[in-house]
N, C-alpha and C positions, 0 to 999 in steps of 0.2 A: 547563502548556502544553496547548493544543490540538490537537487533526490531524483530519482531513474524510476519512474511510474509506469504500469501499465493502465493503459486506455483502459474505461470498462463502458461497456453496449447500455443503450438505454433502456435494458431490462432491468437495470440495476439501478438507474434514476428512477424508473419507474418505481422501482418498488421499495426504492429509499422513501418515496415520495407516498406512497399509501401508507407506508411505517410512520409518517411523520406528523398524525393526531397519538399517537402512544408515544412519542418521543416527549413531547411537549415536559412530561415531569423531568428531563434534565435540563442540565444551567446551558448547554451548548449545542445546537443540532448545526451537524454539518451541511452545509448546501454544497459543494464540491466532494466527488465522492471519486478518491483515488485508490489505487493499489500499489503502495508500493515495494520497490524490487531490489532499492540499496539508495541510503543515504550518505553525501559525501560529505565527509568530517575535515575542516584543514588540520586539525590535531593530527588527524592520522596520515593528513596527504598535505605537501605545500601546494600544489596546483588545484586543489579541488576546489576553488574560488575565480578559477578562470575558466569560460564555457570553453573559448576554442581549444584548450591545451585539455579539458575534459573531454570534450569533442571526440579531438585525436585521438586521444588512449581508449574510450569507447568503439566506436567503430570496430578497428582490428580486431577487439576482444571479443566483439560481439559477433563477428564473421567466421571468427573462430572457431568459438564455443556454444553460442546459440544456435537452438534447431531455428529453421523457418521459422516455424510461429509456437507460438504458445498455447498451450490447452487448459484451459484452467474451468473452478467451476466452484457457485457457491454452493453451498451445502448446508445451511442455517443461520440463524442468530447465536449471538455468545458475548462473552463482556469480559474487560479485564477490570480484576477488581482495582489492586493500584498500579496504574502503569509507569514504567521507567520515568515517565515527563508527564505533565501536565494532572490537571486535576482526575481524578475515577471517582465513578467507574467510567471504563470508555466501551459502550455496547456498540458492536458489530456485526457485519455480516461476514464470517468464516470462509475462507476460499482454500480449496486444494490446488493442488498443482506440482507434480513433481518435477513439470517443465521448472516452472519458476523458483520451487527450491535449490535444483541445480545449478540454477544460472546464479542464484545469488550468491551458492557457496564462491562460484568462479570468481563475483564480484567483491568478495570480501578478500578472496585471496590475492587479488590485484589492489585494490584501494584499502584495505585495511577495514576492523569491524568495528562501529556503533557500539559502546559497550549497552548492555541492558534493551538494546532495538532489535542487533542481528544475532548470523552467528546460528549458535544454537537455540537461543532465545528468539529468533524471527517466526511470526505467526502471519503468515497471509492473511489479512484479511482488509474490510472497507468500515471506516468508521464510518460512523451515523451520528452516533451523541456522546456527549460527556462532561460529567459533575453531576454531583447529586445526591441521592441515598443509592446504596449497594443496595439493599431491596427489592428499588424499583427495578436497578436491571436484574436480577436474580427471579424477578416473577415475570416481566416480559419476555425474556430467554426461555423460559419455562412451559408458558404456555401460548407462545405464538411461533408455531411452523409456517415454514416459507416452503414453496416448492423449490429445486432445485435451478440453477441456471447456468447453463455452459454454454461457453465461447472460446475463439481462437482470436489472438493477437497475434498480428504481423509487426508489429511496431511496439519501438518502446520512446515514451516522453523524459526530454528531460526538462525539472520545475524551476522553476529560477524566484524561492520565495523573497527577493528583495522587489520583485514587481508582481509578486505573487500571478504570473501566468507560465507557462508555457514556453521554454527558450528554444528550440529544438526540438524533432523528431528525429530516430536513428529506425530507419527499417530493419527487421529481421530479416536473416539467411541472407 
C-alpha cells in the first residue's frame, strides 16, 4: 500500500524527541514521524498498488491543483481516543493547514476516500504514541504546551509500506 506524506523539518524530530521520556507510559512510540496527505486504498482504486501508474495520475493532479508549497504548522499536543485502526489512544502532535486540507479534498476526489481516515474525518496531524490508558494521554495533552512550529513544503513523499521507505518524491508547483 501506498500513502502521499509530507516531509516534516527537524523541529519536529526534535521535539518528538524531547516528548519522548513522557511517551514512555504508552505500548508504542513512533520513531518515524510523518504527515500525512492521502492514503491509497486498492478497494477504492485498481491501480493504487502500482507506483508508476500512481506516479502518473499524481503529477498532473498535483501541477494542477497544488500551490507551490505548502504552509502548514503545529499548533499542540492532542490524542485520539479510539482510532479507525490500530490500538488508542494515538497522542499527536496537531497540524493546521488549510494548504493541505485543500489538496486532500482534491485527492479524495481523484483516488477515492479511506473510510474512517479521510474525507471529513481527516485530522492533520504527526503521531508520536499509541496504546495504553486514555488517561495517560488525556493528562499529557493537558498539561504539556509545545510552542508553535511552522514550515513550508515544496514536496510531497510517496511511502511504499511494503519496504517500508520512501518510493518517490513529486515536487510541488
Amino acid at each position: 500500500m501506498f500513502s502521499l506524506n509530507v516531509p516534516v523539518p527537524g523541529q519536529v524530530a526534535r521535539l518528538a524527541s524531547e516528548l519522548h521520556p513522557e511517551l514512555t507510559r504508552f505500548e508504542r512510540i513512533r520513531e518515524r514521524h510523518t504527515l500525512l496527505a492521502k492514503r491509497f486504498d486498492t478497494a477504492l482504486d485498481d491501480h493504487a498498488d502500482s507506483l508508476p501508474r500512481l506516479r502518473e495520475r499524481l503529477r498532473p493532479l498535483l501541477r494542477r491543483h497544488a500551490p507551490a508549497s505548502l504552509e502548514l504548522r503545529v499548533t499542540g499536543l492532542d490524542y485520539f481516543e479510539t482510532p479507525p485502526r490500530g490500538p488508542g489512544p494515538v497522542v499527536y502532535l496537531a497540524v493546521e493547514s488549510a494548504d493541505l486540507r485543500a489538496l486532500h479534498r482534491r485527492l479524495c476526489d481523484s483516488f477515492g476516500t479511506v473510510e474512517g481516515l479521510e474525507g471529513d474525518g481527516y485530522v492533520p496531524h504527526v503521531t508520536l504514541a499509541r496504546g495504553g490508558r486514555v488517561a495517560d494521554a488525556a493528562d499529557l495533552v493537558a498539561r504539556r504546551e509545545i510552542e508553535p512550529i511552522e514550515w513550508t513544503a515544496g514536496e510531497l513523499r510517496v511511502w511504499d509500506s511494503r519496504y517500508r521507505e520512501d518510493a518517490t518524491r513529486i515536487p510541488l508547483g
